[in-house]
N, CA and C atoms as an extended XYZ file, in Angstrom:
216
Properties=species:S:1:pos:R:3:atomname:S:1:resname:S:1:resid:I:1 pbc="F F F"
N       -44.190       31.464      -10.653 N   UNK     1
C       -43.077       31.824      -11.503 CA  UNK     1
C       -42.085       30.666      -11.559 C   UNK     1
N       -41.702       30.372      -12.856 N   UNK     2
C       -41.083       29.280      -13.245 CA  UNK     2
C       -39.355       29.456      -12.743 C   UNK     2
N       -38.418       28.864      -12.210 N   UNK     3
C       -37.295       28.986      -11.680 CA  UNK     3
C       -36.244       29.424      -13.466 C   UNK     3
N       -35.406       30.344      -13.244 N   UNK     4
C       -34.631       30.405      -15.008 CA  UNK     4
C       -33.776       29.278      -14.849 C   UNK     4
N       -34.270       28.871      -16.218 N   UNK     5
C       -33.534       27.701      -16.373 CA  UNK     5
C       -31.952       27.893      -16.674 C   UNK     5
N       -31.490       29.025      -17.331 N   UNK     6
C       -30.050       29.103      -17.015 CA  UNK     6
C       -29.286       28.933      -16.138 C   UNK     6
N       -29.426       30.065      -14.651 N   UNK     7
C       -29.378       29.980      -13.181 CA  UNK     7
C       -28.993       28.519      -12.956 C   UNK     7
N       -30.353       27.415      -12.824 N   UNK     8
C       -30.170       26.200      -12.652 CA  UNK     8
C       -29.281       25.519      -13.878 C   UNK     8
N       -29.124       25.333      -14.970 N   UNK     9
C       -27.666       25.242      -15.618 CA  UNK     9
C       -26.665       25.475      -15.164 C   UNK     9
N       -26.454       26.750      -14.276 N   UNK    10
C       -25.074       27.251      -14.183 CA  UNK    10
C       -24.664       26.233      -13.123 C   UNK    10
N       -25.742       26.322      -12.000 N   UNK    11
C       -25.559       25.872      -10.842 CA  UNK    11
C       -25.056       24.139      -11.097 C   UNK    11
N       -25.506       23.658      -12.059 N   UNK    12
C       -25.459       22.417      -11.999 CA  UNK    12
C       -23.402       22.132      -12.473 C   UNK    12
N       -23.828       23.151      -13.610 N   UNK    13
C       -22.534       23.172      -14.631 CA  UNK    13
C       -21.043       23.935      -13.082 C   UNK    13
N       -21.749       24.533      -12.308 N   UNK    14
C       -20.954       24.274      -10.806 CA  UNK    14
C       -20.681       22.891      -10.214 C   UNK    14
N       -21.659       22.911      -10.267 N   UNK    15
C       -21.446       21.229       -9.154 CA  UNK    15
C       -20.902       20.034       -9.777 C   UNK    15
N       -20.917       20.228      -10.957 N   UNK    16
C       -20.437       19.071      -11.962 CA  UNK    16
C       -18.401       19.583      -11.671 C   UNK    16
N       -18.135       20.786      -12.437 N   UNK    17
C       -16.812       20.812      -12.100 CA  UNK    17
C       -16.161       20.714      -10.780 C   UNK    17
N       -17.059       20.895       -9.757 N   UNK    18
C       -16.859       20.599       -8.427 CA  UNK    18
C       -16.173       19.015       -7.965 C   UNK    18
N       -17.276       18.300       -8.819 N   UNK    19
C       -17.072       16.712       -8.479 CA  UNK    19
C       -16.372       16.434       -9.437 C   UNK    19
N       -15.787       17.133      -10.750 N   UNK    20
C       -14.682       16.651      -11.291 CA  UNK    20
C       -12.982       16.818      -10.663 C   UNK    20
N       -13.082       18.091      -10.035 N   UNK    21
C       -11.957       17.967       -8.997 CA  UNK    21
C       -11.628       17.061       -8.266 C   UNK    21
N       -12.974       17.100       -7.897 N   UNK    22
C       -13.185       15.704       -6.582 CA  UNK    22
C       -12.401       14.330       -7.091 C   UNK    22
N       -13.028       13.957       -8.043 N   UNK    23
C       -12.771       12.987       -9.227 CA  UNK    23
C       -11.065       13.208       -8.924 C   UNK    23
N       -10.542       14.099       -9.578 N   UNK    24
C        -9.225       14.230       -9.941 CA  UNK    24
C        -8.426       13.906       -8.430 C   UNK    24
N        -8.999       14.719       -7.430 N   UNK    25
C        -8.387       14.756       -5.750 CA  UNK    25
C        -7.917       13.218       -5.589 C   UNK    25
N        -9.450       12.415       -5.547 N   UNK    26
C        -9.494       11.069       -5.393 CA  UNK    26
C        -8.184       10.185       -6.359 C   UNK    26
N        -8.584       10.168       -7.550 N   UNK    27
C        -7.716        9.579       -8.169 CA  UNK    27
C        -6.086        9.494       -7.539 C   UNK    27
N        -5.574       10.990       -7.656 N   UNK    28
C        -4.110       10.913       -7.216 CA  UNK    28
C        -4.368       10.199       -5.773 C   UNK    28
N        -4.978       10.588       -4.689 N   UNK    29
C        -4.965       10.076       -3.478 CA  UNK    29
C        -4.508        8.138       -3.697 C   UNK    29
N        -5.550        7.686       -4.610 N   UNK    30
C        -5.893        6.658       -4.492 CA  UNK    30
C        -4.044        5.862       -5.670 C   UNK    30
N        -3.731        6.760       -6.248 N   UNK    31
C        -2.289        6.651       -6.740 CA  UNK    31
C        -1.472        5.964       -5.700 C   UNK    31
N        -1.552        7.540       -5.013 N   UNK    32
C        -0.387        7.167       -3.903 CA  UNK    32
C        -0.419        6.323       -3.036 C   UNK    32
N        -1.963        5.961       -2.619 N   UNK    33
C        -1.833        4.471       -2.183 CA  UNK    33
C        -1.756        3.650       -1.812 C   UNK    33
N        -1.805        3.625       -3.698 N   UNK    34
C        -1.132        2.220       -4.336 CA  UNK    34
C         0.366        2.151       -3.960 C   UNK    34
N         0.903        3.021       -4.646 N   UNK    35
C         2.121        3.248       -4.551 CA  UNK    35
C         3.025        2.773       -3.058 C   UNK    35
N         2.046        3.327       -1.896 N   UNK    36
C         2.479        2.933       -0.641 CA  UNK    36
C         2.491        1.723       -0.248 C   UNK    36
N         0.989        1.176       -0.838 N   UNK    37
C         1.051       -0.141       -0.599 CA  UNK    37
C         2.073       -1.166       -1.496 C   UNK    37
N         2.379       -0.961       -2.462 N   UNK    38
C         3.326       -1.470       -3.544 CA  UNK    38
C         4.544       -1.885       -2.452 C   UNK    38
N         5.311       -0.354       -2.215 N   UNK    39
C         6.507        0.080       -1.513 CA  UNK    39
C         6.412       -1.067        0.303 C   UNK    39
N         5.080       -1.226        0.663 N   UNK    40
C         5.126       -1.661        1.861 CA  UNK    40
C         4.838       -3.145        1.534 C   UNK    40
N         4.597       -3.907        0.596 N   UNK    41
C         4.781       -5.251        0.254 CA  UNK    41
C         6.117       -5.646       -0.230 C   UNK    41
N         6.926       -4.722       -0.839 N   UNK    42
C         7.927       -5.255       -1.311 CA  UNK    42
C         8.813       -5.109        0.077 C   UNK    42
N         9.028       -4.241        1.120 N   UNK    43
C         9.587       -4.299        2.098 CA  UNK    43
C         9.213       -5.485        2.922 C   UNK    43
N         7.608       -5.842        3.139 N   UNK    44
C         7.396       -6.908        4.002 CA  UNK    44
C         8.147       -8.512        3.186 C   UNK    44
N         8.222       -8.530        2.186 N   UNK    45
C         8.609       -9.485        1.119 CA  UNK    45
C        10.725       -9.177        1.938 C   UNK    45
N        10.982       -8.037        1.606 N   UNK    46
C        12.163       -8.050        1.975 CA  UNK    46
C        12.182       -8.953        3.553 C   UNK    46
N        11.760       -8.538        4.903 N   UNK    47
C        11.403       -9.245        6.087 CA  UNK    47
C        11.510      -10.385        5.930 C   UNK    47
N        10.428      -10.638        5.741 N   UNK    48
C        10.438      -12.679        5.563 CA  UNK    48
C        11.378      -13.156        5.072 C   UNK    48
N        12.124      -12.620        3.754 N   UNK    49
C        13.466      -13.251        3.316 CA  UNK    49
C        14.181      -13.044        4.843 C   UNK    49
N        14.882      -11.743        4.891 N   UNK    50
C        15.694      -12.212        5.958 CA  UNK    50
C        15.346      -12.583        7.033 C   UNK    50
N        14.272      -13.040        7.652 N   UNK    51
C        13.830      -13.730        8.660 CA  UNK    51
C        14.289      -14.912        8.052 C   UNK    51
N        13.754      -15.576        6.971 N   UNK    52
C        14.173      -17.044        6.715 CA  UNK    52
C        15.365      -17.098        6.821 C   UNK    52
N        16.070      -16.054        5.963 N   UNK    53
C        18.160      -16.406        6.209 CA  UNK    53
C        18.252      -16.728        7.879 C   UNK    53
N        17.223      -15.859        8.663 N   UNK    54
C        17.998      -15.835        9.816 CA  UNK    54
C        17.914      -17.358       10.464 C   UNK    54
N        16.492      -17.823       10.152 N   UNK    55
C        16.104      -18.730       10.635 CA  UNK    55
C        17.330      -20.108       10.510 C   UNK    55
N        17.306      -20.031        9.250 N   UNK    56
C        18.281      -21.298        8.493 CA  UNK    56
C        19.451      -20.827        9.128 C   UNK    56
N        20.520      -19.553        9.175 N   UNK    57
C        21.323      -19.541       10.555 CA  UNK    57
C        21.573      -20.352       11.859 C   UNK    57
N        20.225      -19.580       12.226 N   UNK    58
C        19.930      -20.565       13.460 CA  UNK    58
C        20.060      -21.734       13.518 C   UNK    58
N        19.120      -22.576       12.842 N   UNK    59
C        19.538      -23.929       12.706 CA  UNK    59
C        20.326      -24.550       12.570 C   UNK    59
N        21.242      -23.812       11.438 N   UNK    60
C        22.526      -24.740       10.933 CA  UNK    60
C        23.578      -24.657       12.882 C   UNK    60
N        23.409      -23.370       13.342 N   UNK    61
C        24.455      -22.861       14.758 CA  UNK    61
C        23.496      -24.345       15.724 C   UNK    61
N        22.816      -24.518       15.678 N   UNK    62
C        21.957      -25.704       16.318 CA  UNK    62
C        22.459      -27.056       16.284 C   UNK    62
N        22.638      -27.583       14.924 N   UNK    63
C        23.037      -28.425       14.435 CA  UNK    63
C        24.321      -28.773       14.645 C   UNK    63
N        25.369      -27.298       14.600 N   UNK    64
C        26.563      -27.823       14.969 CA  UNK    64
C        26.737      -28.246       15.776 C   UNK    64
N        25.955      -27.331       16.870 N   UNK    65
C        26.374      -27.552       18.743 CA  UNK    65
C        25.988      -28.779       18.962 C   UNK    65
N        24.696      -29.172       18.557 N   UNK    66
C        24.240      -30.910       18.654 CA  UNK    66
C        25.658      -31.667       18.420 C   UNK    66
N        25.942      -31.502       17.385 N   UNK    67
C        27.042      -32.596       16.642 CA  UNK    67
C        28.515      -32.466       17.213 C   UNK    67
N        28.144      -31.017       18.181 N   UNK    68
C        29.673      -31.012       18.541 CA  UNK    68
C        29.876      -31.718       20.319 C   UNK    68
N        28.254      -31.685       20.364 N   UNK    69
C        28.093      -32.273       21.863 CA  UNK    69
C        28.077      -33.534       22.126 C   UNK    69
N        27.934      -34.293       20.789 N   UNK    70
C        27.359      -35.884       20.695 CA  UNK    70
C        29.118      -36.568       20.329 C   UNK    70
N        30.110      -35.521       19.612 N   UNK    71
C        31.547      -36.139       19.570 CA  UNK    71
C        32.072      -35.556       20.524 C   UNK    71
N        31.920      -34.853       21.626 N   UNK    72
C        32.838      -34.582       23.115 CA  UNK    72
C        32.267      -35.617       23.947 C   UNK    72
């Protein structure tokens, strides 16, 4: 006896909207991320700037003390 071919239609026409959810789940997941990663580069981008301000700080407070040690 041959399996009904509807049955197996339905079942398929199941599993198909199944993995279109899936589809949809993924997508937003893969949104947000982005989104996170976006948000966590522009913060690491923020870091390094003020690490550099801090750095050039430093130096210049370096520079003085040199120059203030070499005229005492």
């Amino acid at each position: 006896m041959d399996p009904d071919p509807t049955a197996a239609i339905e079942a398929l026409r199941g599993r198909i909207e199944l993995l279109l959810v899936r589809v949809q789940q993924l997508a937003e997941e893969n949104r947000q991320l982005r989104a996170a990663q976006e948000q966590w580069n522009s913060e690491r981008a923020q870091l390094v700037e003020r690490n550099e301000q801090a750095r050039s700080r430093v130096e210049a407070m370096i520079a003085r003390l040199k120059a203030l040690e070499q005229n005492a």
